[in-house]
One Martini backbone bead per residue (centre of mass of N, CA, C, O) as a GRO file, in nm:
protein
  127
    1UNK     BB    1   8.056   9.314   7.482
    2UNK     BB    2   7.905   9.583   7.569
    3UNK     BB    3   7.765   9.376   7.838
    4UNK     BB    4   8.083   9.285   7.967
    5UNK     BB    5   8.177   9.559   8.044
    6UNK     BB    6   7.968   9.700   8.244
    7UNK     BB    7   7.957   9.451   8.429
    8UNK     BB    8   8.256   9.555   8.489
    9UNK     BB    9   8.225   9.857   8.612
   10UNK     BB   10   8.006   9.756   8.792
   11UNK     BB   11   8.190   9.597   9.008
   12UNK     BB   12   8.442   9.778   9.020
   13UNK     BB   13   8.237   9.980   9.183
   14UNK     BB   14   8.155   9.832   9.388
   15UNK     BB   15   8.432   9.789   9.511
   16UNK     BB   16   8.503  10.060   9.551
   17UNK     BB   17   8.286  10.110   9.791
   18UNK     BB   18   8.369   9.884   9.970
   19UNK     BB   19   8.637  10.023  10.054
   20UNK     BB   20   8.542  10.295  10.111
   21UNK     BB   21   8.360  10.204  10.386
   22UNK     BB   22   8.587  10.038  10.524
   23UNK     BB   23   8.770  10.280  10.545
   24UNK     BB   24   8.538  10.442  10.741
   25UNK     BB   25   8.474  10.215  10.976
   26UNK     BB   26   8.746  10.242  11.117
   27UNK     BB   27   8.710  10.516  11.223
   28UNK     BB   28   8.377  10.524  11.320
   29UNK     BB   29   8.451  10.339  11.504
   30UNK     BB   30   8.638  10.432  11.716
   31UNK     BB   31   8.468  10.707  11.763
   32UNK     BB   32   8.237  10.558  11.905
   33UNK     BB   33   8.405  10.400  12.123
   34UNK     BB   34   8.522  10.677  12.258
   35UNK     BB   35   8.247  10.778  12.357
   36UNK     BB   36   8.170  10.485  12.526
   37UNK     BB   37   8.438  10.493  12.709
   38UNK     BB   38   8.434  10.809  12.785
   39UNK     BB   39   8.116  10.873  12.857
   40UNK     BB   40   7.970  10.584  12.958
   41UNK     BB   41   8.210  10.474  13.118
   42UNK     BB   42   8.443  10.642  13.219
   43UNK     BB   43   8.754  10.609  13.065
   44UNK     BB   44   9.013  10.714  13.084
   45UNK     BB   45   9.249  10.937  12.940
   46UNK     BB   46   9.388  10.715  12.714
   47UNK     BB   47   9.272  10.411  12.737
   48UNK     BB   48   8.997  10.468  12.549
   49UNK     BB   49   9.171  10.530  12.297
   50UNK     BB   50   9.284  10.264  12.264
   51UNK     BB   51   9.033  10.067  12.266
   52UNK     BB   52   8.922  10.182  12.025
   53UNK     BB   53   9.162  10.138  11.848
   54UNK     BB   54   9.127   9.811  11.892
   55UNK     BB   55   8.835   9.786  11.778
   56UNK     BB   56   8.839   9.874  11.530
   57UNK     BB   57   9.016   9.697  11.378
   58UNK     BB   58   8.885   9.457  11.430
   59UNK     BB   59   8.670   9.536  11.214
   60UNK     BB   60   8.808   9.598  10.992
   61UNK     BB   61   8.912   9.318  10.957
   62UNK     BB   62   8.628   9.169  10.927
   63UNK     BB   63   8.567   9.303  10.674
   64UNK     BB   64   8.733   9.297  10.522
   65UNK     BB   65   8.745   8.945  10.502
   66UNK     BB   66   8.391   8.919  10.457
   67UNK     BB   67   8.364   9.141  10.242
   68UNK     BB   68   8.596   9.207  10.044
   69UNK     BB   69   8.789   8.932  10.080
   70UNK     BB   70   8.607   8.673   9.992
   71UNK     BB   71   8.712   8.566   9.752
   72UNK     BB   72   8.738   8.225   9.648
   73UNK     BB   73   9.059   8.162   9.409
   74UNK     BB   74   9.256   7.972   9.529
   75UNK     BB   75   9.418   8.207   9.671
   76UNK     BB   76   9.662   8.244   9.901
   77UNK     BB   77   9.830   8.406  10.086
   78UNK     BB   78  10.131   8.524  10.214
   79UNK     BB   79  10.345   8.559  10.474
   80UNK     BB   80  10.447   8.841  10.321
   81UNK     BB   81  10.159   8.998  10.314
   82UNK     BB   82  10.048   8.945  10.636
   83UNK     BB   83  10.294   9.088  10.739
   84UNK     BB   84  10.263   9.370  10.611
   85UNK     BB   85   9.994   9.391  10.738
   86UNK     BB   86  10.064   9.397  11.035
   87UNK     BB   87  10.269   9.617  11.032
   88UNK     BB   88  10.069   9.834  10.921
   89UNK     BB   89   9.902   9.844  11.124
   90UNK     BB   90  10.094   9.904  11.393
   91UNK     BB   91  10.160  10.154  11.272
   92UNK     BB   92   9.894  10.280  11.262
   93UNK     BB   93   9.837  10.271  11.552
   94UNK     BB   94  10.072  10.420  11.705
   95UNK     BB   95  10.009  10.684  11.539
   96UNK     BB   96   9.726  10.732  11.630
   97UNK     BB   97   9.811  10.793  11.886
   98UNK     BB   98   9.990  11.001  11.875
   99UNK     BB   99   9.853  11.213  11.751
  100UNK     BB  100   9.669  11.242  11.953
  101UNK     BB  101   9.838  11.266  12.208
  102UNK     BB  102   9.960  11.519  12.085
  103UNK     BB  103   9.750  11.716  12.045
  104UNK     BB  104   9.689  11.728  12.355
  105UNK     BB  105   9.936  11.805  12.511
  106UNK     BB  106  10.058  12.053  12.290
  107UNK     BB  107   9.756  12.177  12.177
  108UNK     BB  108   9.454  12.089  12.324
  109UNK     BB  109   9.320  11.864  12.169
  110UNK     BB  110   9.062  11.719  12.141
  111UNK     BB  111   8.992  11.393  12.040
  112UNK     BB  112   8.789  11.464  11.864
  113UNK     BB  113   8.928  11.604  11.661
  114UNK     BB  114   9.163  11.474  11.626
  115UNK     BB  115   9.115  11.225  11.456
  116UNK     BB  116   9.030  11.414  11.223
  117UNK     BB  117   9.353  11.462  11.204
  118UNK     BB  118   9.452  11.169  11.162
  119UNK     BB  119   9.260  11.101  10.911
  120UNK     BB  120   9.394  11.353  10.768
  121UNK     BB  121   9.685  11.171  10.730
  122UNK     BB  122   9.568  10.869  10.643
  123UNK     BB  123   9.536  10.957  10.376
  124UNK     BB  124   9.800  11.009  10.278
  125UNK     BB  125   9.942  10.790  10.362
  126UNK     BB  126   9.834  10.574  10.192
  127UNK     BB  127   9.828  10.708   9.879
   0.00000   0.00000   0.00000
């Protein structure tokens, strides 16, 4: 009994870590994608972080869906979980961009900080 609670513990842990990573994984796509495109594309701000927010998000997508929810036991998704979902996402991602770029226009904050500002924002938004 002692060997399958350990065992339980020990996966839940693992489980705890990798959705720890893909949400992290969200952010630092963006981050970086946002220098390829802002530094070494030359791609005009705000266009830049449009694009980097919108890689972002795919990777995301791409990790949770095969990473993170891969088990199939056999329930599949229901179209009100889905909706429900690109609504949280689509939300999230104007939302993104709105602090991003509110932070530079009215406080003069370059994108690459706002974002770490934006980040602390959508961790309380989230919990």
């Amino acid at each position: 009994m002692a060997k399958k609670k350990k065992s339980h513990r020990l996966k839940t842990f693992i489980e705890f870590l990798k959705v720890q990573i893909a949400g992290n994984i969200l952010f630092w796509v963006t981050y970086s994608s946002y220098f390829l495109f802002d530094t070494l594309a030359s791609v005009p701000y705000p266009i830049s972080f449009i694009m980097a927010t919108i890689t972002g998000n795919i990777v995301f997508f791409m990790v949770d869906r095969h990473w993170i929810y891969n088990s199939h036991n056999g329930k599949r998704k229901s179209s009100r979980e889905i909706s429900r979902f690109i609504i949280f996402m689509t939300l999230n991602f104007f939302l993104n961009i709105i602090i991003v770029q509110a932070l530079n226009d009215y406080l003069g904050i370059s994108p690459y900080i706002g974002q770490f500002i934006a980040a602390a924002f959508f961790t309380v938004w989230t919990f």
